[in-house]
N, C-alpha and C positions, 0 to 999 in steps of 0.2 A: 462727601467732603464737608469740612463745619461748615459755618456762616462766613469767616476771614479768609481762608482758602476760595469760597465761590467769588466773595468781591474782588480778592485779586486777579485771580482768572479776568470776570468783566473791566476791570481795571488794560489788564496787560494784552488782552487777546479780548475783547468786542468785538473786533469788527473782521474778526476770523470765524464769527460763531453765526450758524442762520437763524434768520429772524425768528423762525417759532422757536428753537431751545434757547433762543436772547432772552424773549417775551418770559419763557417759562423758569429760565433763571435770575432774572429780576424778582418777579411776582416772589419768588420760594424763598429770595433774602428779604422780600420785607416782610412775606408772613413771619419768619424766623425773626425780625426785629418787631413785629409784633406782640411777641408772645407764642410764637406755635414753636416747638421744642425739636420736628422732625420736620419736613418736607419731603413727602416723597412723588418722584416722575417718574411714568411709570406710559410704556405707550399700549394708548389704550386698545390698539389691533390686537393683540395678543390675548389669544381666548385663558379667560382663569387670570389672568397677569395680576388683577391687583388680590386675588388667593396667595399666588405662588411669592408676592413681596409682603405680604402682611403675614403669613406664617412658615414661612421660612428665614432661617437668618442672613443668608448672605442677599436674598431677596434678586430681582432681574430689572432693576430700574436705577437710578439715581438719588442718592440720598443725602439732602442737606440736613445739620441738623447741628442745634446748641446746645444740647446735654453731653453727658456722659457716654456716649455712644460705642467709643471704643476709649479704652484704656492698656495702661501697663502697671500692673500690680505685680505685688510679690507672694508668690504662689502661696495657697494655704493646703493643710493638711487632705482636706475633702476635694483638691483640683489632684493627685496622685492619681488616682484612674485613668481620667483625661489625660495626663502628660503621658501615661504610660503609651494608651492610642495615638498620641500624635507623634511621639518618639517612633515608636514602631513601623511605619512608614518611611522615614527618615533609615533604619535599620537595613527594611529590605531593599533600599535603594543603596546600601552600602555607603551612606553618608554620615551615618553615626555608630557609634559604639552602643553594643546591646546594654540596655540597661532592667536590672528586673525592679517588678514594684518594690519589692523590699528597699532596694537602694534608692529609687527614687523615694519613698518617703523617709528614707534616711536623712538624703541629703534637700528636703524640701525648701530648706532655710534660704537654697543657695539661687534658686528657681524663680526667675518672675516671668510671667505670662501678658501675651495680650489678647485682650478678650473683646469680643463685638458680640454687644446685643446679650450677654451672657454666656456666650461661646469662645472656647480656649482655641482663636485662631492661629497661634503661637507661641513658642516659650525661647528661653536662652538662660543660660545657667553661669555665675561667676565666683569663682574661685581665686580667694585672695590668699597673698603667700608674705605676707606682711615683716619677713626676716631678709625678702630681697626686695620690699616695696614694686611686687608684681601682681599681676592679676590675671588671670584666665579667664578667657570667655569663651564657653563649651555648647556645647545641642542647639546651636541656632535652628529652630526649624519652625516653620510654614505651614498648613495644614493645606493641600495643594488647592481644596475651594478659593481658597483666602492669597492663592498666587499672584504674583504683578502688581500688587497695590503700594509697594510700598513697607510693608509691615518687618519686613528682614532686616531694612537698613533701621528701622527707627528702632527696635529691640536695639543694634547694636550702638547707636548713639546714646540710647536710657542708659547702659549698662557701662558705656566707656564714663559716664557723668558719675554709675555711683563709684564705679570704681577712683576715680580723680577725686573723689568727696573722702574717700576712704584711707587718701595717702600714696595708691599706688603710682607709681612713674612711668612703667612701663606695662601694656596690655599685649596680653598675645594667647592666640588662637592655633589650635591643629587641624587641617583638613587635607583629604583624598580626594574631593571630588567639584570644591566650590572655592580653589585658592583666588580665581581672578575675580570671582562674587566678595571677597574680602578685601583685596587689592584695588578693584576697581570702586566699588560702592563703600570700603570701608576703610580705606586709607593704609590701609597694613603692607608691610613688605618681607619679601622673604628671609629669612635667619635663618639657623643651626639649631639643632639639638645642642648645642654646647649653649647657646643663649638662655635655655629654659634656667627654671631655679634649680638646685643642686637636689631636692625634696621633690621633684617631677619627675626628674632624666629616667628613675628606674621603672617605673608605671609606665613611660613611652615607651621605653624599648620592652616592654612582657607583652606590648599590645602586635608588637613584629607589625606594623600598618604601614611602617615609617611616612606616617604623617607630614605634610610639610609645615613646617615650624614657622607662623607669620606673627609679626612683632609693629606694635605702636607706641612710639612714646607718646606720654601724656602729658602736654604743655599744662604749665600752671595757667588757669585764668579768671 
């Protein structure tokens, strides 16, 4: 978590927290107002433990930290490999549509990623249809390390912001298998294939998935 996330925690929840991980999360917000850029907790029972958090990315401890640490960028030409691996997972789970590299670096433009540590722990793709001020937002995926944090909802909040930047009004998604993960964590409700833009409807129906069709309008703010 950064630095403003831990103080709020001790903020909201102290005296729900026991006294050693209190002590140990105090100390790791002022080293971090210090000047130390990472804090890592790490318990130190576990044989190899500060091996397996120093070189590996998703690491086995705790990590406060005031850099860059995790981001959402907009995918570049040299992350296509990587999307490919972490789409494909997403594929044989029957949550995404195949995509080959070729298309993925076709359409790279449309791709941003979130990265930890240098690692492409997820992507999401948006597709703007700007003759019906809509937007799609497509490949939501996770890399299943990187499960439960968090990282699904914030892709979809980056991506509703550029698309509202971009004019669109209304945002909508297709899914088989994660409708109440967009419903519930991402505010979308169910629609029609008659709702999509007139320039989509035939690409949905050659997919035969029939997807269900979720739709957000996007207030101005």
């Amino acid at each position: 978590m950064t630095v403003e996330e831990a103080e709020l925690l001790l903020r909201r929840h102290r005296a729900e927290i026991s006294p050693a991980s209190l002590s140990k999360l105090v100390n790791a917000v002022k080293a971090a107002h210090g000047g130390v850029p990472r804090v890592h907790i790490i318990d130190g029972r576990v044989e190899e433990g500060l091996l397996a958090e120093v070189f590996s990315n998703e690491g086995i401890g705790s990590l406060i930290h005031t850099n860059e640490y995790q981001a959402i960028r907009r995918a570049r030409r040299k992350d296509a490999r990587g999307l490919y691996k972490l789409i494909q997972a997403g594929v044989q789970n029957e949550e995404l549509l195949p995509r080959t590299m070729a298309e993925i670096e076709k359409q790279i433009g449309e791709f941003f990623v979130f990265e930890v540590d240098g690692s492409l722990a997820g992507c999401v793709s948006l597709h703007l249809f700007s003759e019906d001020s809509q937007a799609e937002m497509a490949c939501v995926c996770v890399d299943s390390k990187y499960e439960n944090q968090g990282i699904g909802g914030r892709l979809m909040n980056y991506v509703e912001e550029r698309a509202r930047e971009q004019g669109a009004h209304t945002l909508f998604c297709l899914s088989t298998q994660a409708v109440n993960f967009f419903i519930q964590k991402g505010g979308f409700r169910p629609a029609s294939p008659h709702d999509l833009p007139p320039s989509r409807r035939p690409s949905y129906e050659a997919t035969g998935r029939r997807s269900q069709v979720l739709i957000k309008p996007l207030l101005r703010q």
